[in-house]
Residue frames as qw, qx, qy, qz and C-alpha x, y, z in Angstrom:
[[0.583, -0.422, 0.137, 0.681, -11.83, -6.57, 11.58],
 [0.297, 0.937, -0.023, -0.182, -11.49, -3.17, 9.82],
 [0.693, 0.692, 0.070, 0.188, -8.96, -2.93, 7.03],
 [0.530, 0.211, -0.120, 0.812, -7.32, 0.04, 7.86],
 [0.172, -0.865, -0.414, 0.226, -7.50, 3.40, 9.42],
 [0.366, 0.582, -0.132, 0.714, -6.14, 6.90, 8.62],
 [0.510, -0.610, -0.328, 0.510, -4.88, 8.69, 11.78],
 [0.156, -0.975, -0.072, 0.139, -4.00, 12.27, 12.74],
 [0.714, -0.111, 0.164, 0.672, -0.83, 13.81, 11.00],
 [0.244, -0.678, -0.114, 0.684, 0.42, 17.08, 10.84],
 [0.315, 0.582, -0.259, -0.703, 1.21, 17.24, 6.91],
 [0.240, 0.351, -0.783, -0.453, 1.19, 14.12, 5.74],
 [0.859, -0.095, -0.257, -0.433, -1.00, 10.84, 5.34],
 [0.017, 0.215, -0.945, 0.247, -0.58, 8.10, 8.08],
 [0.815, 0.002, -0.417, -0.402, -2.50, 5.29, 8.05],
 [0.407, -0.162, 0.872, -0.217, -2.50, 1.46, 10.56],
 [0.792, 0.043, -0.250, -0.555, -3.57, -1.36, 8.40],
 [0.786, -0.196, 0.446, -0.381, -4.93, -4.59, 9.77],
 [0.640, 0.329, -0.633, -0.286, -4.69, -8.24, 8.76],
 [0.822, -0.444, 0.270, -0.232, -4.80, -11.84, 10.04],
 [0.915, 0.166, 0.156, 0.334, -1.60, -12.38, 7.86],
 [0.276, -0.587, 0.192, 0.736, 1.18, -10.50, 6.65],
 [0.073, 0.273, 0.601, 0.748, -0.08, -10.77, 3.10],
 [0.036, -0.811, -0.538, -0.227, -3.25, -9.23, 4.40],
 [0.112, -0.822, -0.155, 0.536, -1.71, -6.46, 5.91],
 [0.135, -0.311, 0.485, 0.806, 0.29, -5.40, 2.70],
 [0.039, -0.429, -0.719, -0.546, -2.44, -6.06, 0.10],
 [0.135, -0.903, -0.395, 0.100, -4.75, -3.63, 2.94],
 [0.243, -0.517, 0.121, 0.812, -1.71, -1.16, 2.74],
 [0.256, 0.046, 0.555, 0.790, -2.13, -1.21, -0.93],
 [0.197, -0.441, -0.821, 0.304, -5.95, -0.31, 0.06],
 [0.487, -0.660, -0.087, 0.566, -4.85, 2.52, 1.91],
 [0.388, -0.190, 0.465, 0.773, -3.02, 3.55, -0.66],
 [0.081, 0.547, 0.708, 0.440, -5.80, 3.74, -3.39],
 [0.178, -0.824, -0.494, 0.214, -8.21, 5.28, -0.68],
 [0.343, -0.496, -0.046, 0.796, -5.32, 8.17, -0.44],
 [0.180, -0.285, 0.268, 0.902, -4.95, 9.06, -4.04],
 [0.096, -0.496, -0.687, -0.523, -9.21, 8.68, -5.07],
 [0.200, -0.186, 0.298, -0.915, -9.91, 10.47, -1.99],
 [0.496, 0.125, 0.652, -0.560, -12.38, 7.47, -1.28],
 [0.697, 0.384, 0.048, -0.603, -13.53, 7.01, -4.56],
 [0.890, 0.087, 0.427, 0.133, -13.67, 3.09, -6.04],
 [0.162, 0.721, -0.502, -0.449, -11.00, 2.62, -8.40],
 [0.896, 0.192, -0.063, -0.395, -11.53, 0.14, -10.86],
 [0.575, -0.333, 0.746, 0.058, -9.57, -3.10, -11.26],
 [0.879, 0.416, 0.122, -0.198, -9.59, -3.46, -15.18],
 [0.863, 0.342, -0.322, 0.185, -5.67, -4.40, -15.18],
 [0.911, -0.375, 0.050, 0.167, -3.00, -6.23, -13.82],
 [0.225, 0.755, -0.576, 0.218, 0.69, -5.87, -13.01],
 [0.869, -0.446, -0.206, 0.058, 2.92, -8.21, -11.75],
 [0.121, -0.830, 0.479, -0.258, 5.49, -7.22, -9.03],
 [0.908, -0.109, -0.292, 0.279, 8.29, -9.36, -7.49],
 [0.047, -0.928, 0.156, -0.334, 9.82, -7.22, -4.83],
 [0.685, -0.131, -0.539, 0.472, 12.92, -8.31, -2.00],
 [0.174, -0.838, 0.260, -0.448, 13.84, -6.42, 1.46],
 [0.302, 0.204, -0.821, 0.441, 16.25, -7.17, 4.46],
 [0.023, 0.051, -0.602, 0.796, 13.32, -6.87, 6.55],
 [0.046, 0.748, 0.652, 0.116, 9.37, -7.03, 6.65],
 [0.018, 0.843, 0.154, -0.515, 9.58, -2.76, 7.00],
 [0.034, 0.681, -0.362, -0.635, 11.84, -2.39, 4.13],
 [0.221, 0.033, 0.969, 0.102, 9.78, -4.50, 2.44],
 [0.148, 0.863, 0.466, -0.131, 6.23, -2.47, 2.78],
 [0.050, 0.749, -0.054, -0.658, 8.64, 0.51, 1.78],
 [0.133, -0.132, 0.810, 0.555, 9.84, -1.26, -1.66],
 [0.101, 0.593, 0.794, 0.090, 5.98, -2.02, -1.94],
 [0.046, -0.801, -0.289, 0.523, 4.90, 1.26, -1.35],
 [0.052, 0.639, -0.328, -0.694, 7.52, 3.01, -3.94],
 [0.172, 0.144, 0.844, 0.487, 6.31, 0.50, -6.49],
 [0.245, 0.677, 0.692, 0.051, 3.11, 1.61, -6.41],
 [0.152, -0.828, -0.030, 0.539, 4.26, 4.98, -6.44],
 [0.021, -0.525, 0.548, 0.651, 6.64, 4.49, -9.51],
 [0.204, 0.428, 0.879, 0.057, 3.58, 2.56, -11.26],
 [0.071, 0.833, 0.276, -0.475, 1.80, 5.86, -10.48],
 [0.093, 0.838, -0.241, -0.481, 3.93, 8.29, -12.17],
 [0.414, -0.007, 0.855, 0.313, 5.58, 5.60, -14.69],
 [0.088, 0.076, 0.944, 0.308, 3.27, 3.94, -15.82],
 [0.350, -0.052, -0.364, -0.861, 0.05, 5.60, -15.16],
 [0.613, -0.263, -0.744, -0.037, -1.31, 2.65, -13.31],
 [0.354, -0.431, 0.382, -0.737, -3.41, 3.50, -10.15],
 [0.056, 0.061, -0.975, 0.204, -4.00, 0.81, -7.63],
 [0.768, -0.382, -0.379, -0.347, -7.44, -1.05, -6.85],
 [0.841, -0.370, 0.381, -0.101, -5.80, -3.86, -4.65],
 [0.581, 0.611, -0.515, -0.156, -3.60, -6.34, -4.72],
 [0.888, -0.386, 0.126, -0.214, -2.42, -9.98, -3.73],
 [0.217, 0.688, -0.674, 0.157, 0.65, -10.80, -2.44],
 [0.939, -0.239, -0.206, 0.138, 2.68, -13.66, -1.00],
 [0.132, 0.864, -0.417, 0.250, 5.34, -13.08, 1.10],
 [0.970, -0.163, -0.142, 0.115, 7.89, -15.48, 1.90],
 [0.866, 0.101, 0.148, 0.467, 11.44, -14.80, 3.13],
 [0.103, -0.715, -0.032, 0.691, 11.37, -10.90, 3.29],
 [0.022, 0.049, 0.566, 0.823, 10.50, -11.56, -1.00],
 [0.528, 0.484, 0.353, -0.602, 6.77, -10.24, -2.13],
 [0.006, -0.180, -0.716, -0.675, 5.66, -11.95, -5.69],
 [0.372, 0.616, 0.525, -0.454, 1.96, -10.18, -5.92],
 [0.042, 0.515, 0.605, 0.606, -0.38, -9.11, -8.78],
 [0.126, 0.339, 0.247, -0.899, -1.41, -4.87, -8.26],
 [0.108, 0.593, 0.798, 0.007, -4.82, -4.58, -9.64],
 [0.242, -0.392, -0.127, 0.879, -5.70, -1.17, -11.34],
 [0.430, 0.833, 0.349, -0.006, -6.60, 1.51, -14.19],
 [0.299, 0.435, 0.118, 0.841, -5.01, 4.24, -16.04],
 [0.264, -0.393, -0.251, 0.845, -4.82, 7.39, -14.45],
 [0.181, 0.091, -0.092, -0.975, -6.37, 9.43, -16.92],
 [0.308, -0.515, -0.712, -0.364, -9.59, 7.35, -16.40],
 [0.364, -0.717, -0.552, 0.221, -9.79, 9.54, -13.31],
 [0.031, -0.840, -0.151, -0.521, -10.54, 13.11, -12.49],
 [0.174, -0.811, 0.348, -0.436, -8.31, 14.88, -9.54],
 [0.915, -0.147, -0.324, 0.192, -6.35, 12.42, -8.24],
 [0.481, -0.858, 0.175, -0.051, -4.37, 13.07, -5.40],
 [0.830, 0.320, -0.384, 0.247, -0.40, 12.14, -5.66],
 [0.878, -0.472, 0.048, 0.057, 1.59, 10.71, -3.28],
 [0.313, 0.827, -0.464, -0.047, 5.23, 12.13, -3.58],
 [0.387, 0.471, -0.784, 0.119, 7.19, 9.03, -1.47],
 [0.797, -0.398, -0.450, 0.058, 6.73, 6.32, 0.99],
 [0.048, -0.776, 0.363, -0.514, 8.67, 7.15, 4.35],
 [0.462, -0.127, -0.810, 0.338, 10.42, 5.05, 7.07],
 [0.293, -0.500, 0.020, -0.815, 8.69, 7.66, 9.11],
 [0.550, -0.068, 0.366, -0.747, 7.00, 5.93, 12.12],
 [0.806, 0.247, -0.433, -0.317, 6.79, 2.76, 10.34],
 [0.258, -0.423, 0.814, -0.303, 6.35, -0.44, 11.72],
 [0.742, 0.001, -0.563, -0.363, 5.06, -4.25, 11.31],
 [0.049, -0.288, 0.892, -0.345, 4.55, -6.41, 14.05],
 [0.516, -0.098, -0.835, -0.162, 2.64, -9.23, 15.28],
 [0.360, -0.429, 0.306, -0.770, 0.09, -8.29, 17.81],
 [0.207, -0.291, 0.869, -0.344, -0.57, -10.43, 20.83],
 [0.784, 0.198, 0.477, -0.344, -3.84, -11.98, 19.45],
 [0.558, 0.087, 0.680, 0.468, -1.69, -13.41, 16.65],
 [0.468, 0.793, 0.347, 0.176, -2.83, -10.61, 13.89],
 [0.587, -0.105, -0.013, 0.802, -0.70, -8.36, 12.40],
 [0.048, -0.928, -0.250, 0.273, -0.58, -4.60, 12.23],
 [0.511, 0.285, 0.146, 0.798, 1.39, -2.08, 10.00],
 [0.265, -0.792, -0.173, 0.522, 2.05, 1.75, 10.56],
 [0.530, 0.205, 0.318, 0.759, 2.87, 3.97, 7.69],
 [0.145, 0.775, 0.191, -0.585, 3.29, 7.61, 6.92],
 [0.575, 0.356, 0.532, 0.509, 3.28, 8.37, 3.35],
 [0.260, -0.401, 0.076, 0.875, 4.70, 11.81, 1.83],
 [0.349, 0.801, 0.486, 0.026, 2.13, 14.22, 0.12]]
């Protein structure tokens, strides 16, 4: 089973990531993410953050996830590797996995998450599937 995939969008980055859980699809969003702003290149994973996020909803849930890593980004300076979550209850307690920012060279930046086309569901062979466009 593939991760994730980027798809076809007009200005902005959209992405479907995979999972045989709902913590694996968010921790492949967070993936995704990475992939966007190294343009592909490995981003290390030499520190930790922990997050404890809530939504009404498993979508406004990946968006709270999303603008954390985003306000990490620009914050804190902290670019994602990966990260493992639990999710229980529409709460996420997870540990983001990262680096400083100014260990890398042209990063790409990611201005917001977006309800855009977003979506989470449970696909008939019992795996789940997310949908996200994210605002360059």
């Amino acid at each position: 089973m593939i991760n994730y995939k980027f798809l076809e969008h007009t200005a902005d980055i959209k992405f479907r990531a995979y999972g045989k859980t709902l913590n694996a699809v968010f921790e492949n969003c967070a993936l995704a993410f990475s992939d966007t702003l190294s343009r592909g290149k490995k981003i290390k994973s030499e520190k930790k953050k922990t997050i404890s996020l809530e939504g009404k909803d498993n979508e406004s849930l990946l968006y709270n996830f999303l603008e954390e890593l985003i306000y990490l980004l620009d914050a804190e300076y902290f670019v994602v590797s990966k990260a493992k979550v639990k999710i229980k209850d529409n709460k996420l307690n997870g540990v983001i996995y990262g680096d400083r920012v100014d260990n890398y060279k042209d990063l790409d930046h990611i201005k917001a998450a977006t309800y855009a086309e977003m979506y989470i569901k449970k696909r008939k062979d019992g795996k789940w599937e997310a949908q996200v466009v994210l605002d360059v």
